[in-house]
Z-matrix of the N, CA and C atoms (Angstrom, degrees):
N
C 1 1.432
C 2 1.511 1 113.06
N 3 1.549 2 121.31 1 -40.92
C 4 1.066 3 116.85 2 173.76
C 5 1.608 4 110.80 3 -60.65
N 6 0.960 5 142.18 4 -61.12
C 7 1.819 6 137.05 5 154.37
C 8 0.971 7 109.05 6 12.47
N 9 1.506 8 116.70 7 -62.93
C 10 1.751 9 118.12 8 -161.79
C 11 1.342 10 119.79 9 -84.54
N 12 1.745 11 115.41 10 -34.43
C 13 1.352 12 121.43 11 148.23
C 14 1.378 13 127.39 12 -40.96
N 15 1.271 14 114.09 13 -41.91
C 16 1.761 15 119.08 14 170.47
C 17 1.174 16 108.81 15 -71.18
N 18 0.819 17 156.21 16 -48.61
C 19 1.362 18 177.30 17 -114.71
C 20 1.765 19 107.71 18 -108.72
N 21 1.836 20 109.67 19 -66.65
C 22 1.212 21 113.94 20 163.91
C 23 1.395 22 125.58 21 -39.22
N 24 1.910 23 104.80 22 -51.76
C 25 1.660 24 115.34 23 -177.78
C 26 1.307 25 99.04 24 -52.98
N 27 1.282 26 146.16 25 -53.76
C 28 1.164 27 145.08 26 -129.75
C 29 1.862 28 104.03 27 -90.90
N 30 1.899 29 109.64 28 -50.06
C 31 1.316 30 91.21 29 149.11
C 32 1.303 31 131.02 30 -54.73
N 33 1.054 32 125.91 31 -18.52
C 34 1.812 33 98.25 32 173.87
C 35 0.675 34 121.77 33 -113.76
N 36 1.515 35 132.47 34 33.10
C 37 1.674 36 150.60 35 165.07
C 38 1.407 37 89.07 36 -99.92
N 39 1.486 38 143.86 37 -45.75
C 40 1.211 39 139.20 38 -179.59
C 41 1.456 40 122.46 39 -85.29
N 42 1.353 41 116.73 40 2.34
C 43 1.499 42 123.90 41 -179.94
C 44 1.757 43 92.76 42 -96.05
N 45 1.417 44 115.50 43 131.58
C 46 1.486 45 122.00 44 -179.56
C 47 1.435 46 106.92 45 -92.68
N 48 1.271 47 128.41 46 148.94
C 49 1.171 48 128.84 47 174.74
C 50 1.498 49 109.74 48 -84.14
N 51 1.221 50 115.43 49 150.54
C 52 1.567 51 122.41 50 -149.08
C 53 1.700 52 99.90 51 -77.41
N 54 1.148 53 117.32 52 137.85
C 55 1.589 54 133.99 53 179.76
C 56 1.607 55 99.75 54 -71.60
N 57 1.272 56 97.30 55 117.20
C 58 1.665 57 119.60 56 149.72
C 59 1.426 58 115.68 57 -33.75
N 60 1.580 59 116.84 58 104.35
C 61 1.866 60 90.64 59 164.51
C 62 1.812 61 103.01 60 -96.37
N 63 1.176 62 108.27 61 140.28
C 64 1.226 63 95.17 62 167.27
C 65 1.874 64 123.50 63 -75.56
N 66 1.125 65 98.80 64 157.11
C 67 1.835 66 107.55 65 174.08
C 68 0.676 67 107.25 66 -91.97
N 69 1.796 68 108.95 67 122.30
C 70 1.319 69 117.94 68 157.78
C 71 1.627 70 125.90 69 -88.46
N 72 1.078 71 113.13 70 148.93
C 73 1.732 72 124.29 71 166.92
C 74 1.311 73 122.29 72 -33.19
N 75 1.086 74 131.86 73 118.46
C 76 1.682 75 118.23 74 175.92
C 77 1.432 76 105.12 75 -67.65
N 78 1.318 77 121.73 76 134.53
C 79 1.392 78 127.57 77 174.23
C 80 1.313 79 116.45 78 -32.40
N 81 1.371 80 118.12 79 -53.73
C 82 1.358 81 115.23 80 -170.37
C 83 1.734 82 120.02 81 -75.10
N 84 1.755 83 103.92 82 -17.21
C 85 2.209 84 90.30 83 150.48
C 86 1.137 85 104.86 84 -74.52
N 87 1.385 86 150.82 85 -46.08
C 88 1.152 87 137.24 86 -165.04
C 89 1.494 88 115.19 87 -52.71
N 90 1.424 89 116.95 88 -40.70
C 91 1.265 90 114.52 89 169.47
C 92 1.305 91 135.51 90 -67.06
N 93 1.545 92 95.55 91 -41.56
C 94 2.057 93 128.61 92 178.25
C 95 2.032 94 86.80 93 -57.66
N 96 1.267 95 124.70 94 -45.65
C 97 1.108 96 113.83 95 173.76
C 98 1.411 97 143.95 96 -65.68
N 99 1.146 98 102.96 97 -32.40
C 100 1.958 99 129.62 98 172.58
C 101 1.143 100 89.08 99 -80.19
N 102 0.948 101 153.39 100 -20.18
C 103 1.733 102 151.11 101 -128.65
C 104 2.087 103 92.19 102 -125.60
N 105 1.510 104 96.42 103 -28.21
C 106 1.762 105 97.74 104 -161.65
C 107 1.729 106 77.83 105 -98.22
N 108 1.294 107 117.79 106 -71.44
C 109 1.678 108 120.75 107 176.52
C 110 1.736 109 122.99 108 -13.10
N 111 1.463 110 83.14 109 -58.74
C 112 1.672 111 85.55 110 178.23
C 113 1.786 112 104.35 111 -51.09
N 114 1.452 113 110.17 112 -59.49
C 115 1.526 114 114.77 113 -164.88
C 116 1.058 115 121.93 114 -30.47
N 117 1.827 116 99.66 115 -51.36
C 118 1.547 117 100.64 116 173.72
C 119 1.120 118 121.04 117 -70.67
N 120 0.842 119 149.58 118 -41.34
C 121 1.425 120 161.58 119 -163.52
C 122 1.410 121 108.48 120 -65.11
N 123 1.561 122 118.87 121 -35.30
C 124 1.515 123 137.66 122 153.71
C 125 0.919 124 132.12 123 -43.09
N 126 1.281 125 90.14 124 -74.93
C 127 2.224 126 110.76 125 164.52
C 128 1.391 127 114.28 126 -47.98
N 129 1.526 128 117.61 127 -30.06
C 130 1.646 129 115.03 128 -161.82
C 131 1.615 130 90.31 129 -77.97
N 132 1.561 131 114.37 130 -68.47
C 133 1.803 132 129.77 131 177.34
C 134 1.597 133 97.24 132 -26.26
N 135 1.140 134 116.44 133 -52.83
C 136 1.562 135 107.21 134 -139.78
C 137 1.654 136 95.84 135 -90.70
N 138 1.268 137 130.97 136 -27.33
C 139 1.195 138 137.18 137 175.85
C 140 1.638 139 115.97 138 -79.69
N 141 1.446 140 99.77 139 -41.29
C 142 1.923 141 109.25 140 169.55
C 143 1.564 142 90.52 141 -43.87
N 144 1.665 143 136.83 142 -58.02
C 145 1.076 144 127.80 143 -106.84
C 146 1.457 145 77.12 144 -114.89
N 147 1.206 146 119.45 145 -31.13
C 148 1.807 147 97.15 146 -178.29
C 149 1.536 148 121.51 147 -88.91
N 150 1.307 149 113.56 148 -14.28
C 151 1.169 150 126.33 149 160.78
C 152 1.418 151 129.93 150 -63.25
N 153 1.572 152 104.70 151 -21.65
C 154 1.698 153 91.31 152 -173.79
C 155 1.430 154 104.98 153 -107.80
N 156 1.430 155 118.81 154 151.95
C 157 1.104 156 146.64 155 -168.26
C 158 1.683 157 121.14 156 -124.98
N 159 1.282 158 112.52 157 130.16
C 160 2.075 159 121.28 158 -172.49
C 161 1.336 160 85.13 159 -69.37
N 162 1.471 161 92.67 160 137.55
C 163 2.155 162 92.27 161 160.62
C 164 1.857 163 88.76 162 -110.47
N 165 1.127 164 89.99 163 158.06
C 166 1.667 165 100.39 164 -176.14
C 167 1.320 166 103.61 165 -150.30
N 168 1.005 167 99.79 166 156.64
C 169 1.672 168 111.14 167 165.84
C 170 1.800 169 110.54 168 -98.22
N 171 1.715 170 95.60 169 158.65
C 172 1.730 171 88.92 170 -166.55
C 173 1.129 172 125.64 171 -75.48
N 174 1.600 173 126.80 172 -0.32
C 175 1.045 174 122.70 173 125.21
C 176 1.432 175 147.16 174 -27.49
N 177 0.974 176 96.88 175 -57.05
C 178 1.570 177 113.66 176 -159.71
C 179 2.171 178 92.30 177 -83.34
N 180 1.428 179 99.07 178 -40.07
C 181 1.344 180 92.39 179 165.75
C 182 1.221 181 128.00 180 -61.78
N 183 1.511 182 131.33 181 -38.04
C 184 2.032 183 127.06 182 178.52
C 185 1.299 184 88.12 183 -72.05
N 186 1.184 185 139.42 184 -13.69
C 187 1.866 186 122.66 185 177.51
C 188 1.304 187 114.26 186 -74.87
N 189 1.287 188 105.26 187 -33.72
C 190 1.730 189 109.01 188 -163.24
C 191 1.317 190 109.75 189 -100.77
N 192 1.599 191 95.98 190 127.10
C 193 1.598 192 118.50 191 -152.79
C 194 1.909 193 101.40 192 -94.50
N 195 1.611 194 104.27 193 -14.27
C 196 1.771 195 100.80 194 169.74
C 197 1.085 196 126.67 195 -85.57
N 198 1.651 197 109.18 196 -11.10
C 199 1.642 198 116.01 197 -153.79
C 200 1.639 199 101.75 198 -77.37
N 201 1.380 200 132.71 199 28.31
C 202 1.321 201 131.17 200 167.02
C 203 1.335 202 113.76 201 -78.33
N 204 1.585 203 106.29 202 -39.04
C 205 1.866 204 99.67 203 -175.18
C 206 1.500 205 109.38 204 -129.65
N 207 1.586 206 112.79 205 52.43
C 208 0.900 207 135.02 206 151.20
C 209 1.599 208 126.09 207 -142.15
N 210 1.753 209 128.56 208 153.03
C 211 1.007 210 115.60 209 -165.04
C 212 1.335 211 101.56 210 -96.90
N 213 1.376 212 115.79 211 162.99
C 214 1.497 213 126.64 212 -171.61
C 215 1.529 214 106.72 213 -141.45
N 216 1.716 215 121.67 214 167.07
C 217 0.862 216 135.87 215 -176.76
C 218 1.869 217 119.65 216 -136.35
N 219 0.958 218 88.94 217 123.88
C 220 2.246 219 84.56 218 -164.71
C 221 1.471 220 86.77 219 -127.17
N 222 1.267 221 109.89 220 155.95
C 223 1.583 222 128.18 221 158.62
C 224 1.183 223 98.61 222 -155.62
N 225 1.592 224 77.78 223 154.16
C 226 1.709 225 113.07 224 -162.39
C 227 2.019 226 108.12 225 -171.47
N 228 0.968 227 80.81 226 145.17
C 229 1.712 228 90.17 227 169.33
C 230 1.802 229 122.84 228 -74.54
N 231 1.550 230 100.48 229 136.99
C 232 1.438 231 115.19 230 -169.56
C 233 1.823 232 92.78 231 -55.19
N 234 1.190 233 117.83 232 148.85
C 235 1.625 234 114.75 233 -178.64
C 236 1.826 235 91.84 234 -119.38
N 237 1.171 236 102.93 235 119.28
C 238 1.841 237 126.11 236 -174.13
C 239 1.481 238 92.60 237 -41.08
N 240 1.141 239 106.56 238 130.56
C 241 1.946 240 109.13 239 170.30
C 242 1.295 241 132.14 240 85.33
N 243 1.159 242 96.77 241 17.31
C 244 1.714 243 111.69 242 -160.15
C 245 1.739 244 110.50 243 -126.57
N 246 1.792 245 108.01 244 -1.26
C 247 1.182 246 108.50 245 -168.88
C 248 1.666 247 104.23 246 -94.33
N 249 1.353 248 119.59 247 132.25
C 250 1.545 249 110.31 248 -178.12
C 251 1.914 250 97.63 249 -138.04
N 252 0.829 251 110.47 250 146.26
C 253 1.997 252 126.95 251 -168.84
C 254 1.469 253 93.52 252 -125.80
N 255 1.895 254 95.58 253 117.18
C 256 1.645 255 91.67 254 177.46
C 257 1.552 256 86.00 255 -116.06
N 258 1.316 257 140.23 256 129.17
C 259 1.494 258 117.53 257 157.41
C 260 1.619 259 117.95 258 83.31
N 261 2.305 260 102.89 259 -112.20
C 262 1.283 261 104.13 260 -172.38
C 263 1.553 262 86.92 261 -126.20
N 264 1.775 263 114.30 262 4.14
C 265 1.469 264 97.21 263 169.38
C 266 1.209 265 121.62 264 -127.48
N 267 1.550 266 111.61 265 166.33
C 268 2.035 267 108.07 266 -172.81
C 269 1.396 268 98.31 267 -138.87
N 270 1.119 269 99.04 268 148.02
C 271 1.806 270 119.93 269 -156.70
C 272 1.881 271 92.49 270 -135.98
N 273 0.882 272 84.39 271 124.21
C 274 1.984 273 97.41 272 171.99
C 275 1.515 274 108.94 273 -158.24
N 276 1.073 275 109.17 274 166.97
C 277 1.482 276 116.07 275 -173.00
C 278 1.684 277 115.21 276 -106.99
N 279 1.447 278 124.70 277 144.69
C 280 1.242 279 113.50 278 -179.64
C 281 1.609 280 108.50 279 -120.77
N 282 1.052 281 124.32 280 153.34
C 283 1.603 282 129.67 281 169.81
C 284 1.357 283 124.03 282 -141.29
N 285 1.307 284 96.23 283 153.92
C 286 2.074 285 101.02 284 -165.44
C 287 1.676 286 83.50 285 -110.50
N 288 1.314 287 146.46 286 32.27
C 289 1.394 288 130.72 287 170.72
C 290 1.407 289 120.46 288 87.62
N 291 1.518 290 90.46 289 -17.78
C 292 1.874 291 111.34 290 -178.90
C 293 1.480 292 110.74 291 -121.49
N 294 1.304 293 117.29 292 -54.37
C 295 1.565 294 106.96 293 -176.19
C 296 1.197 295 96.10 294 -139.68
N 297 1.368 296 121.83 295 167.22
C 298 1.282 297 158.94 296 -177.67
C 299 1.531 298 128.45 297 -73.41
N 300 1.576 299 142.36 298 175.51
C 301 1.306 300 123.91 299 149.80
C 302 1.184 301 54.50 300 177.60
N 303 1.657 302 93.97 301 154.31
C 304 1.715 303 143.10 302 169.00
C 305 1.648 304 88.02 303 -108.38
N 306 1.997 305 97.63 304 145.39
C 307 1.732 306 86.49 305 178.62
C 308 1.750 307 70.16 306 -145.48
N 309 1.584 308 104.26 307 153.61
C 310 1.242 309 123.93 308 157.91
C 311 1.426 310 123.59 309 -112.93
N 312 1.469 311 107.43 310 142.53
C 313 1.504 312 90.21 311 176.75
C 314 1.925 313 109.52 312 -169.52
N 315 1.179 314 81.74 313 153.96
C 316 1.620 315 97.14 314 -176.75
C 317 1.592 316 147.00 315 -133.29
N 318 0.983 317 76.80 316 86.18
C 319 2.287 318 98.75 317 -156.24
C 320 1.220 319 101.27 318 -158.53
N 321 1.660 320 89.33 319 -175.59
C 322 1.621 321 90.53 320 -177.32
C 323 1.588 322 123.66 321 -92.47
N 324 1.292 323 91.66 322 139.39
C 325 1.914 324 111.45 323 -151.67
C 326 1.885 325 81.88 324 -72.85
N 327 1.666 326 119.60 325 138.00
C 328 1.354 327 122.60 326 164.69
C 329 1.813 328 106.13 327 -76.48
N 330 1.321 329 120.50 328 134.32
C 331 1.596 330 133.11 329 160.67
C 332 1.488 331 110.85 330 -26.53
N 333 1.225 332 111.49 331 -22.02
C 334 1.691 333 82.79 332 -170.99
C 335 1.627 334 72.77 333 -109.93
N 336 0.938 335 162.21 334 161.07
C 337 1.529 336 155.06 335 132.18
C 338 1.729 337 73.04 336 -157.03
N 339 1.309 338 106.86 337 137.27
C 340 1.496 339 123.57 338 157.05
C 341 1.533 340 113.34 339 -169.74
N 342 1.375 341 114.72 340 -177.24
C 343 1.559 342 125.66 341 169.29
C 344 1.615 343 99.26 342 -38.47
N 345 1.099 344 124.87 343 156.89
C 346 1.608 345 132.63 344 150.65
C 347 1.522 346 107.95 345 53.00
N 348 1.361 347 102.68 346 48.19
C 349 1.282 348 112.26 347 164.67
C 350 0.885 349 131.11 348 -113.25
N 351 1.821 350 153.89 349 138.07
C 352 1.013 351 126.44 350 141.10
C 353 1.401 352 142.18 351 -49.51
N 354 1.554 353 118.56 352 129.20
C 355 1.462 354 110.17 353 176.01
C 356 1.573 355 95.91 354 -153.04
N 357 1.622 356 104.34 355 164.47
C 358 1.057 357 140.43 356 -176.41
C 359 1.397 358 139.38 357 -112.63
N 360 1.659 359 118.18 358 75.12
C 361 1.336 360 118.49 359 -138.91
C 362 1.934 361 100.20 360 -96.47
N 363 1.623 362 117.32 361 148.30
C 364 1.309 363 114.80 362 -175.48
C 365 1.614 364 98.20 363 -112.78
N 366 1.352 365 135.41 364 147.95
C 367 0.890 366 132.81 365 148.15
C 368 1.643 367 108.86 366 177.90
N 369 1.927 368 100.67 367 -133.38
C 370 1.796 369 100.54 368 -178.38
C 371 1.087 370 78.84 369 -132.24
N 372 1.527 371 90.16 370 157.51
C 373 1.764 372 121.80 371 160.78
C 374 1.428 373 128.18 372 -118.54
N 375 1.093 374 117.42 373 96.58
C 376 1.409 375 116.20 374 -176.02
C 377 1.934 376 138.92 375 -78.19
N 378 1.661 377 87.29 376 59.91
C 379 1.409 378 92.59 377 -150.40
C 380 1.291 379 129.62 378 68.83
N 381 1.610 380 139.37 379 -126.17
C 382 1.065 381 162.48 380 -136.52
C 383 1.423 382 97.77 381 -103.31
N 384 1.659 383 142.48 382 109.72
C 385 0.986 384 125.98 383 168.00
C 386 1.726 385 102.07 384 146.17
N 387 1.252 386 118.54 385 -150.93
C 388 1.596 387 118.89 386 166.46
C 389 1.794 388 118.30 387 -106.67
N 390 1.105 389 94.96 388 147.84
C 391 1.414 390 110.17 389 172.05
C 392 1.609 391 106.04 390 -71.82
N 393 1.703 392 99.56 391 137.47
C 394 1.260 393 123.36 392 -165.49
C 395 1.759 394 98.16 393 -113.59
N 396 1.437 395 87.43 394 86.30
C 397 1.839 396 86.52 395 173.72
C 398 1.666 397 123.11 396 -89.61
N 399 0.897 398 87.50 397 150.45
C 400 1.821 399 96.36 398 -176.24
C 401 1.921 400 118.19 399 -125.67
N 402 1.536 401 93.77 400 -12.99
C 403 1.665 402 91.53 401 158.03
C 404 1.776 403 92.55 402 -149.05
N 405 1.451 404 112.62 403 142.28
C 406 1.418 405 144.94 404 165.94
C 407 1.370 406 127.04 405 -111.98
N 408 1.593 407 104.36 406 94.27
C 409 1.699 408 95.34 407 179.41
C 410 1.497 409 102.45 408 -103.21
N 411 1.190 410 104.21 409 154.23
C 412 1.565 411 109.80 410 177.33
C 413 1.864 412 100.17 411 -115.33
N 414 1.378 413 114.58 412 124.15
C 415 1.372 414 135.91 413 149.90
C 416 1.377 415 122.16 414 -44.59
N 417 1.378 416 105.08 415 91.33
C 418 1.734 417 122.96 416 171.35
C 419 1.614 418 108.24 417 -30.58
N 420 1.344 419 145.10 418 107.41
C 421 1.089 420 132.01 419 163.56
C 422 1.926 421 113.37 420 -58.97
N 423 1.300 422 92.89 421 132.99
C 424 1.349 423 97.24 422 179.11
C 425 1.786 424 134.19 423 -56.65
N 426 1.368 425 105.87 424 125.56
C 427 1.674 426 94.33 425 -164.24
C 428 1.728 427 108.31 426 -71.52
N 429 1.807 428 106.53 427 -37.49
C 430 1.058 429 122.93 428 173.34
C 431 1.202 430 147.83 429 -62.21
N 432 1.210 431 132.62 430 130.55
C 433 1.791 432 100.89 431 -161.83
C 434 1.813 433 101.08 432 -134.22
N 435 1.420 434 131.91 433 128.87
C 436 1.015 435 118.05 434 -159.05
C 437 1.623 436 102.23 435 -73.81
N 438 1.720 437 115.16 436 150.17
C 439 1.429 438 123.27 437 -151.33
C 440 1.752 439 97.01 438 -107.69
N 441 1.393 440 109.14 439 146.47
C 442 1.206 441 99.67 440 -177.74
C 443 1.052 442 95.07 441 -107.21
N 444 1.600 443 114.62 442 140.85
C 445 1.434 444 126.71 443 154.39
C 446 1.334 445 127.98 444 -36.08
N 447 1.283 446 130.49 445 120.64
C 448 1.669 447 156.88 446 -179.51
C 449 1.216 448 122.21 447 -90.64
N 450 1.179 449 121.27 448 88.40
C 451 1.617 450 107.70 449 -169.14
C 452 1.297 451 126.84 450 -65.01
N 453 1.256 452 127.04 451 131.48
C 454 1.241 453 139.23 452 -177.25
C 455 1.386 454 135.52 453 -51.90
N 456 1.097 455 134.84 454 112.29
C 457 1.639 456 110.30 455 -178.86
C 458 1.154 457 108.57 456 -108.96
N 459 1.140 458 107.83 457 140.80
C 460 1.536 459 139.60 458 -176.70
C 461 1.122 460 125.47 459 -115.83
């Protein structure tokens, strides 16, 4: 009797436990997936690329002979006397201390926008003439002012 007891153990030390197959993907998620991947990856390029804009200085803008069919970004300070309101548009002039640009524009003007301001105008330039802005930010003047140390007496 003991024989047959040994015997049993031994088949099932020699019986293998059944091999894993792994699952594969049906072709068509693999594709439905590359297929979604690409999209984004599309949408991200193609939206990065229409969204971004050269900032330049106004210099560097009367030099540049492409900046017609692309949008750009210049800042410069409001120049005192130069601001005129026709209607729904306002035309003022900006300067970096060196050169000039006339900018036109028509939206909504920010509260602080005045003479001797900083601002930051977006639009095109069509060569020879004024800048055609289509967004105007105006630069918060600072409330804060860094404090100089006072020496103490002791």
């Amino acid at each position: 009797m003991q024989s047959a007891v040994v015997s049993t153990q031994t088949e099932k030390d020699t019986v293998q436990a059944p091999v894993r197959r792994r699952r594969r993907l049906p072709a068509g998620l693999l594709v439905a997936g590359l297929a979604i991947a690409a999209a984004v990856v599309y949408l991200i390029v193609a939206n990065t690329r229409s969204s971004a804009v050269y900032y330049m200085t106004i210099a560097e803008l009367k030099h540049c002979t492409t900046c017609s069919s692309q949008a750009v970004r210049v800042m410069g300070v409001v120049q005192p006397g130069s601001i005129e309101r026709h209607d729904q548009t306002l035309s003022f002039v900006i300067t970096d201390n060196r050169q000039s640009l006339p900018v036109v524009y028509s939206g909504v003007v920010p509260d602080i926008f005045q003479a001797g301001i900083q601002v930051v105008v977006e639009g095109y330039y069509h060569g020879q003439g004024t800048f055609e802005a289509q967004t105007l930010l105006a630069k918060c003047p600072s409330k804060f002012q860094a404090a100089t140390p006072t020496p103490s007496s002791s």
